[in-house]
N, C-alpha and C positions, 0 to 999 in steps of 0.2 A: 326378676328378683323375688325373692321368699316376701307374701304379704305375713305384717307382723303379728297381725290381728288373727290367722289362721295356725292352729294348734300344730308344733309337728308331729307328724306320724311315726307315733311309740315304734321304738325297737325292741327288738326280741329281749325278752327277761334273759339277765346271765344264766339264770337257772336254765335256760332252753341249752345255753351253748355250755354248760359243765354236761348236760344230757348227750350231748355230742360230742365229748370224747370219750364217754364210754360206748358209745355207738362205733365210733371209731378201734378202741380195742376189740369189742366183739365181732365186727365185719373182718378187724385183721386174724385174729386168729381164727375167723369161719374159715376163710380163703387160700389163707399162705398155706395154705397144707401142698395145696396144686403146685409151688414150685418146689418143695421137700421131698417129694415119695423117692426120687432115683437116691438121697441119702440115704432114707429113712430103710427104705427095702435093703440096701446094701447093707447098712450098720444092723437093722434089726433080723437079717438073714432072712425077709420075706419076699415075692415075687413083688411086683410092681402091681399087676391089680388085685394082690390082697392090701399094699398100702394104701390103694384107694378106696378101702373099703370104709376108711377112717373118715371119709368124704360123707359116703351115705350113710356110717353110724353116727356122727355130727348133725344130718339132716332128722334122721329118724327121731334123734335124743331133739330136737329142736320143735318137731310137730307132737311128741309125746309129753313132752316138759311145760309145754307152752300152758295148755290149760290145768294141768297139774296142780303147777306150781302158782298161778295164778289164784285158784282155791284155796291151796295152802297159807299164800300170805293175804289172802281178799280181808282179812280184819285187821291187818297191820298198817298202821301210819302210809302214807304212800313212801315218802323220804326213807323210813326203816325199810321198808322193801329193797326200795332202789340200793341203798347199801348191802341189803343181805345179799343180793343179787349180784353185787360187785365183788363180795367176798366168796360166792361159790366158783363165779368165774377167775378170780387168781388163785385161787387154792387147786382150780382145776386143770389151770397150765400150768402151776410149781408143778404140779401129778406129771403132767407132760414133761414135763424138762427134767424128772428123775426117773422115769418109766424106766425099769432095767431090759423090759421086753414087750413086743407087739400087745401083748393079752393087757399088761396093764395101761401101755398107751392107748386101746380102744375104750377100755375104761373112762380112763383120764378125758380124752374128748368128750367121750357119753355126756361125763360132770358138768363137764363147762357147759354142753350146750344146750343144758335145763335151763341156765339162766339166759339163754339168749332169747328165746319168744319173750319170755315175761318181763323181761327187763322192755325190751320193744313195746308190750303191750303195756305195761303201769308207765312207760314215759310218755309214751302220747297220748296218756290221759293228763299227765303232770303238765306238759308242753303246752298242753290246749288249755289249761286252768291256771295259766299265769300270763295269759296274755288276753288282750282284748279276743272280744268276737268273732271282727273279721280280719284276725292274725292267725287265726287257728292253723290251718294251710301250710300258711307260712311257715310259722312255729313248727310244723310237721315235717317240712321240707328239709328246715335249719338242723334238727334232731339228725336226720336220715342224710346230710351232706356230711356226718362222720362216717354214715357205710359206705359211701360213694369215694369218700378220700383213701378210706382203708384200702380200697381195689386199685384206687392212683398211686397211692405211697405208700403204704402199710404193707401191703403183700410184695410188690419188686424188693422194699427196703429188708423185707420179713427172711427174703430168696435170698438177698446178699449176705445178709449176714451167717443163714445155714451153710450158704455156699464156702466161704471163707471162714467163719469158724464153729462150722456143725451146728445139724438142726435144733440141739437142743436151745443153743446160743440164744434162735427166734423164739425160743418160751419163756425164757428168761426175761428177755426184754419187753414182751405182752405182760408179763407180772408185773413188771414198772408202770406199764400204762394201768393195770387194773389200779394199783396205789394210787397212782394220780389221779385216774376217774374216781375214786372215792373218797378223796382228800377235797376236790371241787365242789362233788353232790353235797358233802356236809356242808362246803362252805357256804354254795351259793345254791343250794336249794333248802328254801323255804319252807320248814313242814309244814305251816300253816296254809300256806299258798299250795302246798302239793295236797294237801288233805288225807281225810281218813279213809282208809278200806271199808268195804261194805261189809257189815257181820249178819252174813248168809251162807247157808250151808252149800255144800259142793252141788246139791240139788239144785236149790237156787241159783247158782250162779251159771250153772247149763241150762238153765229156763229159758238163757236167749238164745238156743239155738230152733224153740218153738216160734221166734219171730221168722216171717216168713223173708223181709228184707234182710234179715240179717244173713239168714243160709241163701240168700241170692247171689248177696252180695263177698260172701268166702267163695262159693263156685265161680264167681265172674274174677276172682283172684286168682282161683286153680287155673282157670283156663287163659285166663290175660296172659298171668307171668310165664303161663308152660311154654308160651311160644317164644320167648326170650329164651327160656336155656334150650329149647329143640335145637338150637343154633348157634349158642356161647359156648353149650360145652364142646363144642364139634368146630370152633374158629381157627384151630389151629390147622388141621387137616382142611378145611375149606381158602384159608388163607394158602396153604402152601399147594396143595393140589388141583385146585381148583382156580383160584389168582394168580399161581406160579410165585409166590414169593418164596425165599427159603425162608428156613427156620430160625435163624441170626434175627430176621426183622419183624416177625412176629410178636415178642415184648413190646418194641415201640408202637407197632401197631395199637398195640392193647393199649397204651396210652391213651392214644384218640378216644378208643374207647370210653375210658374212664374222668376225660375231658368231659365226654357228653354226657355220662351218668350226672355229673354235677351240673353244667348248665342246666339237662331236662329235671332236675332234681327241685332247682331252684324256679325256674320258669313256672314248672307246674304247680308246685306250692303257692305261689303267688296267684295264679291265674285261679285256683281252684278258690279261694277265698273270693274273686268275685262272679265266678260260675261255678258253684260247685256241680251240678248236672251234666252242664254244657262239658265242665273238661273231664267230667266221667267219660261219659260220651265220645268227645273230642280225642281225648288222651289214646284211648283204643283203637281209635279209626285212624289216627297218625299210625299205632306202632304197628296193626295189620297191613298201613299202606308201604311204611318202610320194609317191612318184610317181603312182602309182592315185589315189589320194585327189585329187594337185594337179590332175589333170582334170578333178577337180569345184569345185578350190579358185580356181582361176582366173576364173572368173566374178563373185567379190565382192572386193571392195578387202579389206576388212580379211583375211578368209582368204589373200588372194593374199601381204599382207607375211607371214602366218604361215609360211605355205607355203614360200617363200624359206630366211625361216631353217632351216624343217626339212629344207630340201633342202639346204643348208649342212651342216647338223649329221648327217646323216643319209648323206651323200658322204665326209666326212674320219672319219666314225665307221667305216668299208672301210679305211681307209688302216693302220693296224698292226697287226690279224689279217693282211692281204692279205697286207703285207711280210713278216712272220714266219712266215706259214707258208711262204712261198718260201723264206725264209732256215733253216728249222729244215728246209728236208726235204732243201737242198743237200748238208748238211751237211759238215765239214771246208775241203779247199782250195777248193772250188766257191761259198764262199758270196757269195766280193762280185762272180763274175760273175752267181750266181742274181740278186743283192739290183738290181743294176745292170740285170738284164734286165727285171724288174719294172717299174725305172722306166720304162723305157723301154714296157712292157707296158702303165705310166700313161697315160703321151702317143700311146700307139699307141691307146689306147682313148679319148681326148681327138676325136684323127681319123676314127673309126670312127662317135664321138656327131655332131659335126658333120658328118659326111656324110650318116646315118641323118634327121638334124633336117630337113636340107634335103628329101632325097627325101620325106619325108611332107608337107613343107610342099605342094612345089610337083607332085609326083604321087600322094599320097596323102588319106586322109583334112584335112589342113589345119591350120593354125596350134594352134587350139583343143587338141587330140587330141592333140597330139605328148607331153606329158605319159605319156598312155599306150602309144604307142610306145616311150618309153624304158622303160618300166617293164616289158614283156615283155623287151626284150634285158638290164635289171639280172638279170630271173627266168633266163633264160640261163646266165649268171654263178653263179649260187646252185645251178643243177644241175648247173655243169662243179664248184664245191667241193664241193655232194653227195655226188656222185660221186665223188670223191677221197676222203672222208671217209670211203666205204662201202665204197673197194677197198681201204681201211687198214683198218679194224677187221675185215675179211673175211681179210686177211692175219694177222690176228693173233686169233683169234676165241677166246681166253681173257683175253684185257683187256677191265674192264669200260670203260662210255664213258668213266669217270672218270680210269681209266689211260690212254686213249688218249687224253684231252685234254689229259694232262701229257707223254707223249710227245711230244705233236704242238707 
């Protein structure tokens, strides 16, 4: 029984969970593209991998926008951002859903996906500044279980509706999500509680790329998350070739997937509020071990849907140690360009796994294998936070691990 005398344990401010359905539009319109291109190439008279080119000009616009824009609005209310930020990204899928041809639909993405790093990066500074202390995590998790949902139900829902009544149908309906994320952020975030922008010049606010934990801690991103998509983008063809599934079961498959995205989404967020070190640490040495394993896991059906989800679970289980320690080692006016360069540090590392997936497939050991490909460049990742981890407690070498976990 609950003793009455013992306070309960605050819940996430509503303001975290309006920050989470614009998370939610942005991961869906990241994503849904992957089930459009055979429309999109048909209707815009392009090949199928130049409509995927729409994939990596979304990412590029995501790692060049990200600290841009964060400069841009670094002296605006945090709330004014978040809104302006809400109206570049529906203004930039209207673009999408009237695009008369390829050249202005790569446009149109480009737009939108200026607002996706900095939106990521002024929210989990917002996130972490409405909540107690040791909610931070948490609060980061809560935020980042709209991108995890988007990949569950955003992107199939995004495919049905292109599917049955034309892709533009799926941009239309992202513009409804943008309105309602920005009908929320007014309602239930706080300007007071989200706070003000820091007024520093763009010099300034790249100062903390002079912090040496903070440029440790973007590479231990580049190289963590690269080993997730060496492998995500490549699931289908590893699923069907390699597990012998056809193509029909692939979608449900991806389910499991995005099952685990959310449980390791939420797990890790929690865990990481009471280690945050440990499940830096921890978090990478799970998703390198899952990986090792799935090159053997891939050979048997049943193993191979296990495998999925733990490579779900075991991917977004990275995602709020990673954020947090960039964001705690910024510290002060640096933090929402650190928080914004991470994301961006995501999608740099999204690039980095697809390029790696290919070069093994088609000059390396082969299909099969790539699994353990990725899982050397995760191990990568876990030596540049090592690393980090052991020139902090070397600087400071009367804290025990325990103090330094809480510092950090």
């Amino acid at each position: 029984m609950h003793d009455p005398s013992t306070p309960p344990r605050p819940r996430p401010s509503w303001a975290v969970y309006a920050l989470t359905i614009g998370a939610f539009g942005i991961g869906t319109t990241e994503f849904v593209i992957m089930g459009l291109l055979l429309q999109l190439a048909a209707d815009l008279h392009v090949t199928v991998p130049t409509a995927g080119l729409l994939i990596s000009g979304y990412a590029l616009g995501v790692f060049v926008g990200a600290p841009l824009l964060t400069a841009l609005l670094g002296s605006v209310p945090r709330k004014t951002a978040l809104l302006a930020l809400m109206v570049i990204f529906t203004l930039g899928n209207l673009a999408c859903a009237l695009a008369p041809n390829y050249t202005v639909l790569m446009i149109a993405r480009v737009m939108t996906s200026l607002a996706h790093g900095t939106f990521f990066g002024v929210g989990a500074v917002v996130a972490t500044s409405v909540v107690p202390a040791d909610r931070k995590a948490a609060a980061l998790s809560t935020m980042f279980t709209g991108l995890t949902v988007a990949t569950l139900l955003g992107v199939p829902a995004g495919s049905w509706l292109g599917l049955h009544f034309g892709w533009r149908s799926t941009f239309w309906a992202v513009c409804v999500i943008g309105l309602i994320a920005m009908a929320v952020i007014a309602l239930f975030v706080s300007a007071r509680e989200a706070g003000c922008g820091s007024r520093v010049s763009l010099r300034e606010e790249l100062g903390v790329l002079r912090l040496v934990h903070v440029l440790l801690g973007l590479t231990a991103t580049v190289f963590g998350f690269a080993g997730v998509f060496a492998v995500f983008t490549y699931v289908q063809p590893l699923l069907t070739q390699v597990s012998g599934f056809d193509e029909a079961s692939v979608s449900v498959i991806l389910l499991v997937f995005g099952v685990g995205m959310i449980l390791g989404n939420l797990v890790g967020g929690r865990l990481t509020d009471r280690a945050p070190v440990r499940m830096l640490l921890g978090s990478l040495v799970g998703l390198a071990v899952v990986l090792l394993l799935m090159g053997f896991a891939m050979g048997h059906r049943v193993s191979a849907v296990l495998f999925v989800g733990l490579l779900g679970a075991g991917a977004f289980a990275t995602v709020a140690p990673l954020q947090l320690r960039v964001l705690n080692q910024a510290h002060g006016t640096g933090q929402s360009m650190a928080s914004s360069l991470n994301i961006a540090a995501f999608n740099l590392g999204n690039a980095l796994g697809a390029w790696l997936g290919g070069v093994v497939i088609d000059h390396g050991p082969g299909l099969a294998r790539l699994p353990w490909a990725a899982a050397v460049t995760t191990l990568c990742g876990l030596a540049v936070a090592a690393c980090s981890v052991w020139l902090e407690r070397r600087a400071h070498p009367s804290m025990t691990p325990a103090q330094s976990a809480m510092a950090s």
